[in-house]
N, C-alpha and C positions, 0 to 999 in steps of 0.2 A: 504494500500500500504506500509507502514512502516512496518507491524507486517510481510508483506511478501517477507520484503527486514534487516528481522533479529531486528530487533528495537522493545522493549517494549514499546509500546507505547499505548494510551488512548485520546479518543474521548470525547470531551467536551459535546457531544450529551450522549454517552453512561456512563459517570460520572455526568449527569443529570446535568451540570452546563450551560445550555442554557441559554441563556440571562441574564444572569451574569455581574453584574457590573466589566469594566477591572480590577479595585482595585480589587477588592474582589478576581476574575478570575487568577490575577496573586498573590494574597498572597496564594492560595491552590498550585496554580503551585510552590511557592518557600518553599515553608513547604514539598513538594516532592522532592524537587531538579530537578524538569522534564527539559528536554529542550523544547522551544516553538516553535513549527510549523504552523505560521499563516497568513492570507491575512489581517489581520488587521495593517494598518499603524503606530499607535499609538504604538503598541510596538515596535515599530523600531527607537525610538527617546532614541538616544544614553545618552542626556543628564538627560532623567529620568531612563533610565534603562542602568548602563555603561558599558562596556564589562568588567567580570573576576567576577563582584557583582552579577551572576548569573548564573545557567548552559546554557544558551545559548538562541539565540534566531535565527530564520531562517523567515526572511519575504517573499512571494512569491508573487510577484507582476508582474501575467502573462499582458498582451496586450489588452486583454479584461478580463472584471471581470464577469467569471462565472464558473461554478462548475467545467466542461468540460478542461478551460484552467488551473485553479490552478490545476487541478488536471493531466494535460499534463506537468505542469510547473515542478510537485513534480516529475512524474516520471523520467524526463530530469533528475532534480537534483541528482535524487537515485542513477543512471547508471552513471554517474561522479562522485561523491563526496562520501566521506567517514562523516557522521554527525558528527562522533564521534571527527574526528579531530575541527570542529567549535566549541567544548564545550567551553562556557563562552564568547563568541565572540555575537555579531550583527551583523547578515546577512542577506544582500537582496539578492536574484536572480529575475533577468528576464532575458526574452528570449536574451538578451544580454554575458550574463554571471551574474557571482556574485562579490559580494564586500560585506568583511569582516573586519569589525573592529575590531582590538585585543582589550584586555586588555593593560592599558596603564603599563610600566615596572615599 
C-alpha cells in the first residue's frame, strides 16, 4: 500500500528480518535512515526513541488488532496525510485521528 501511494518502502517480511529482536530491528532501520510504519507499541515510546533522533516513526493503532484493520487504518492515513511531512516526528493514529510529536526546538 505505501509503494502504491508513491513511498519506497520495504517489508520487514520481505528484508527477511522477521522476528527480529526491536534493538536489532530498529539499528538496521536507523543505519537506512527509513521511516517506521508499525503496530508495535514499543516504538512509540517517545522517551526511548525522541522525535528529530530519527526519521520518523508512524504507530497504527487501529480498534481491533488484526491484519484487516491496520491495514484499513494505513489506508485512512495515506488518503489524508502527506508521511513525508511526519519525518523525524512520533506518530500515532487511530480511528480517532493522529497525534504527533515534534522534535523538541
Amino acid at each position: 500500500m505505501l509503494r502504491e501511494n508513491g513511498y519506497d518502502a520495504a517489508g520487514v517480511a520481505e528484508e527477511q528480518m522477521s522476528g527480529w529482536e526491536d534493538d536489532d530491528l530498529w539499528g538496521a532501520i536507523q543505519a537506512e535512515q527509513r521511516f517506521l510504519v508499525t503496530a508495535d507499541k514499543g516504538f512509540a515510546d517517545a522517551r526511548r526513541h525522541p522525535p528529530g533522533t530519527h526519521a520518523g516513526i508512524l504507530l497504527l493503532r487501529p480498534e481491533e488488532e488484526s491484519v484487516r484493520s491496520v491495514t484499513a487504518l494505513l489506508g485512512s492515513v495515506l488518503s489524508r496525510f502527506d508521511l513525508c511531512l511526519l519525518r523525524g516526528t512520533v506518530s500515532v493514529v487511530t480511528p480517532a485521528g493522529l497525534r504527533v510529536r515534534q522534535p523538541r526546538p
